[in-house]
N, C-alpha and C positions, 0 to 999 in steps of 0.2 A: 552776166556770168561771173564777173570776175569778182562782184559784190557777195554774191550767193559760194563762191570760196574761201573768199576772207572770213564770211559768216561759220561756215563749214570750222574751218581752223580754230577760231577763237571757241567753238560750242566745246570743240574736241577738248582743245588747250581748258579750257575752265570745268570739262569733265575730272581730267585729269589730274588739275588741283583739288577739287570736290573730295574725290578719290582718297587722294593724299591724305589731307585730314581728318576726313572717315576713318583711314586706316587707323590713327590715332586710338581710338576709338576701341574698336576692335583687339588692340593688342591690350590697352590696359584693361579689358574684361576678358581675356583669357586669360592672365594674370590671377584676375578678382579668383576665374573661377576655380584656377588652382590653389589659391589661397582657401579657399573653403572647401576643396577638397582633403587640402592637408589637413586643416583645422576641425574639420568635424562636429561642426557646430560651433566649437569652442570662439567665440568672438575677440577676446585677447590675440590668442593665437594666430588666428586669421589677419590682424591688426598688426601683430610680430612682424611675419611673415612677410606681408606688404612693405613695413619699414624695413626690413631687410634689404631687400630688393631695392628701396629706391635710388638707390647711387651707383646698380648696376644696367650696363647698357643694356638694352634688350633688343632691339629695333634697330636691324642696320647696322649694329654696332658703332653709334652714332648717337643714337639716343637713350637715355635712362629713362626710369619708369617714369621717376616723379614728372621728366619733362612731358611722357607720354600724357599723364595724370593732366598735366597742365592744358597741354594742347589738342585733349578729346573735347568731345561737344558739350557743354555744359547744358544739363538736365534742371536744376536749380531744387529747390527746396521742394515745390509742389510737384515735379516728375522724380525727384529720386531721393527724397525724404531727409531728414538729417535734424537740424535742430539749431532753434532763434532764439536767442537770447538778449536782452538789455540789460546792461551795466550801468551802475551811475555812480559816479564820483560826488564825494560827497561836498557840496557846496557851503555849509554851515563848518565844516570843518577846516576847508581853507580860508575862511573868514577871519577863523578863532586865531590859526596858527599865523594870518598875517598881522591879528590883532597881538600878538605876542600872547595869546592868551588871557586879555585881560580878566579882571575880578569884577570888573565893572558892572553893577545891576541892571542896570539899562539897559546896555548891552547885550547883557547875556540874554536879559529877558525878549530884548526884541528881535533877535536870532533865536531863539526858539519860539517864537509865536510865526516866524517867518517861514520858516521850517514847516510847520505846520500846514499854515498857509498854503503853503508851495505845492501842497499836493492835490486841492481842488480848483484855487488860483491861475486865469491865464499868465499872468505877471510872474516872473523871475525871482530865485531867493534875493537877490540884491535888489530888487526893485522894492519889496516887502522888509528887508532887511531896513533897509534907507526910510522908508516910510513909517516904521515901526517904531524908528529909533526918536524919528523929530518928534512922535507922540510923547514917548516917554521923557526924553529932553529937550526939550523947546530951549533953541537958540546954541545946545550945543555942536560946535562942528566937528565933525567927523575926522578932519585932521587931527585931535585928542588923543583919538584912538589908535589912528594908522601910523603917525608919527614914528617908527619903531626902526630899531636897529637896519630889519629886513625890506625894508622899504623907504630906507634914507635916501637912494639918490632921485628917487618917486614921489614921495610927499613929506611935506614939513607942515610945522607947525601954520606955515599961512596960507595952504593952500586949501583952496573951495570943497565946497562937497560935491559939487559936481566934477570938478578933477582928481576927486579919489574914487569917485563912481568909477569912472571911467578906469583909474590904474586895479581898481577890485575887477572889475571884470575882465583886465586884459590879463592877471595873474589867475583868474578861474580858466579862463579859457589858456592860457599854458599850462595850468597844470590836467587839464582834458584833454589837449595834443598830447601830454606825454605819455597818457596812460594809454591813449591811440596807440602809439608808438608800441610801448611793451607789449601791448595785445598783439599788433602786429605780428611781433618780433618772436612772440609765445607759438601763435599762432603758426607762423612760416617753419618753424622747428618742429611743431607737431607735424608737418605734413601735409596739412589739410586743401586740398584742393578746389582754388577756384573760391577762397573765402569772401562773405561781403561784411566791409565793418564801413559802419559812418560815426560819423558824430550827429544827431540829431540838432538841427539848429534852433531848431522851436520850442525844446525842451533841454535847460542850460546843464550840462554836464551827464549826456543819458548818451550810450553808445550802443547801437544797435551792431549785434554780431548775427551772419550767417552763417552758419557750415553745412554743407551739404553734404549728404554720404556717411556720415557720422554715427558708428554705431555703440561707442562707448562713452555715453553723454554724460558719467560720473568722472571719468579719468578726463575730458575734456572742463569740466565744470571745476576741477580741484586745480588744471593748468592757468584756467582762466581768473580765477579767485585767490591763488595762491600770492601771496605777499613777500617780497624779498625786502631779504635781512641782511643788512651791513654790522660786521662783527669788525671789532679793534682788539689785535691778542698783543699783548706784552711782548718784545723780543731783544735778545741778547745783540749788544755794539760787538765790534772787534775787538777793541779793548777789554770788554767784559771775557771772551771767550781767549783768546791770545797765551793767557797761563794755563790755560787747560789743555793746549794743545799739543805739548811736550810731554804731559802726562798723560795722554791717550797714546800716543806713539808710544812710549815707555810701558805702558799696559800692554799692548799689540805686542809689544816685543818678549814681554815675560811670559803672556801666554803661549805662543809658538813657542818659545823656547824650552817647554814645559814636556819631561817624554809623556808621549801618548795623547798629549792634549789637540794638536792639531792632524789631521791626516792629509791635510793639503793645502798651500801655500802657491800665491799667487801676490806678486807685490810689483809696483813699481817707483825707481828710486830715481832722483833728477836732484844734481848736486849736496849727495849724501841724506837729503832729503823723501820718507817717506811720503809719496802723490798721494797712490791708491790701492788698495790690498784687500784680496778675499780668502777667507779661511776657512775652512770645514774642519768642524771641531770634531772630535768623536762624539759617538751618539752617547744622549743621557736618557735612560727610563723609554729604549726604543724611541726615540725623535731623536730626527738631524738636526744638526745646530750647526750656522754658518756666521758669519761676523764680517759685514762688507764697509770698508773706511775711506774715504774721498776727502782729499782734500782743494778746497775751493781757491776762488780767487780773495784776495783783499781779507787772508786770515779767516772764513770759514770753513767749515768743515764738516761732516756728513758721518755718521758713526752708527749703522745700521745694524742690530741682532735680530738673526731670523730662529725660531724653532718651531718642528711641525713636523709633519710625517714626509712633506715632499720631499724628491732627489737630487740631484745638481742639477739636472739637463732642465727639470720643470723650473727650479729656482731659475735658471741662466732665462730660459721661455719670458717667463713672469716679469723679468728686470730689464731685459733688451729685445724681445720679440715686437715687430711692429704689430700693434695692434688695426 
């Protein structure tokens, strides 16, 4: 009897867990289906809508959608449809850029017959690479080529061609982890619930992506493709700016001081010194014109002109409202 209790409790107790996580379930598709009621077909929208939502609790006031999203029952690809894709990093490419680029004929030529290769080939681009290259130069080693700025504390001049096999594919395969990584990281930002990404092992540099649920597979394909761009913009020292900056002050001052030019003044001064100061100019040609000035730490400085149709209250919104 007392067997058939314990049994009794535990069925209940693991009902009630069941339960729990079903609930999951259930909330994030009442959600869905208000999502497409507001949307109206419109697939953006409905998508909006959702992102909106994910960072508010819904459940309990405990949970948010997305965690809902996370911890309903996953359906996968072939119950709730969505969309698989492979990516491949391209292995001839990191080759080139570890070879510094070389100009070398051989080379080149035996990286792109590799390449080739690679695509009805069991064998690896480095395995093809390597084998391509002994045809075309017999007796050259491979440290030749690898020898390079980027790969000095890795190969030199006297090391084997089997010890730079080896350092080429431990640098293809970091640069496969990293592009894992940014997909990841792409991915986790979109939203997308319950993704499967691998690295395929069997085929060198091919990353198989699943998302499930996924109903705008152009704006998902331009995230996943998309290429980021490192810029370097020119910028002013303190030295360079430091004599300008008595002569902004000195501008500020002449324009206030001007009748009719300013209708409102707001300043503040810390040992005779101009901080920071906003000015609503009179209007030019119906638009407000405002002039907002900061100044920084370590001689910067911040000298803002706004004009447009908006009012003070929207400008103050626009400049200090938490977003």
């Amino acid at each position: 009897m007392q067997n058939k209790g314990f049994v009794r409790v535990f069925a209940i107790l693991l009902t009630l867990v069941c339960v729990f996580y079903l609930s999951f379930s259930f909330v994030t598709r009442h959600y869905t289906s208000k999502a497409k009621e507001f949307a109206k077909g419109d697939v953006k929208v409905e998508q909006d809508y959702l992102d909106s939502l994910a960072n508010e609790k819904v459940y309990f006031g405990n949970w948010t959608l997305k965690q809902c999203r996370e911890m309903e029952i996953s359906l996968g690809l072939d119950l709730k449809g969505g969309m698989n894709v492979i990516l491949e990093v391209s292995v001839p490419d990191v080759i080139k850029v570890l070879a510094d680029n070389k100009t070398d004929e051989a080379f080149n030529q035996a990286l792109a017959t590799a390449a080739k290769q690679a695509t009805t080939s069991q064998d690896d681009v480095i395995t093809l690479f390597v084998r391509e290259y002994h045809k075309l130069a017999p007796g050259a080693p491979l440290s030749q080529l690898f020898a390079t700025q980027q790969l000095k504390d890795k190969v030199t001049q006297k090391s084997t061609d089997a010890e730079v096999e080896k350092v080429l594919r431990e640098e293809v395969k970091a640069a496969v982890d990293n592009s894992y990584n940014v997909l990841r990281t792409r991915i986790d930002r979109f939203g997308v619930v319950q993704p499967n990404i691998q690295s395929l092992e069997d085929k060198m540099g091919r990353i198989m992506v699943e998302l499930p649920g996924i109903k705008e597979p152009e704006r998902v394909r331009k995230l996943l493709q998309g290429s980021a761009n490192l810029e370097f913009w020119e910028t002013y020292t303190a030295k360079d700016v430091t004599p300008y900056l008595a002569e902004i002050q000195k501008c500020l001052k002449h324009d206030k001081e001007q009748p009719g030019q300013v209708n409102k003044t707001q300043e503040v001064m810390e040992d005779g010194i101009l901080r920071s100061a906003y000015y609503q100019l009179h209007p030019s040609d119906g638009k407000q014109r405002y002039i907002i000035f900061k100044l920084g730490q370590k001689t910067t400085a911040t000298l803002v002109y706004i004009e447009g149709s908006l009012n003070e209250e929207e400008l103050m919104n626009m400049l200090y409202k938490e977003q």
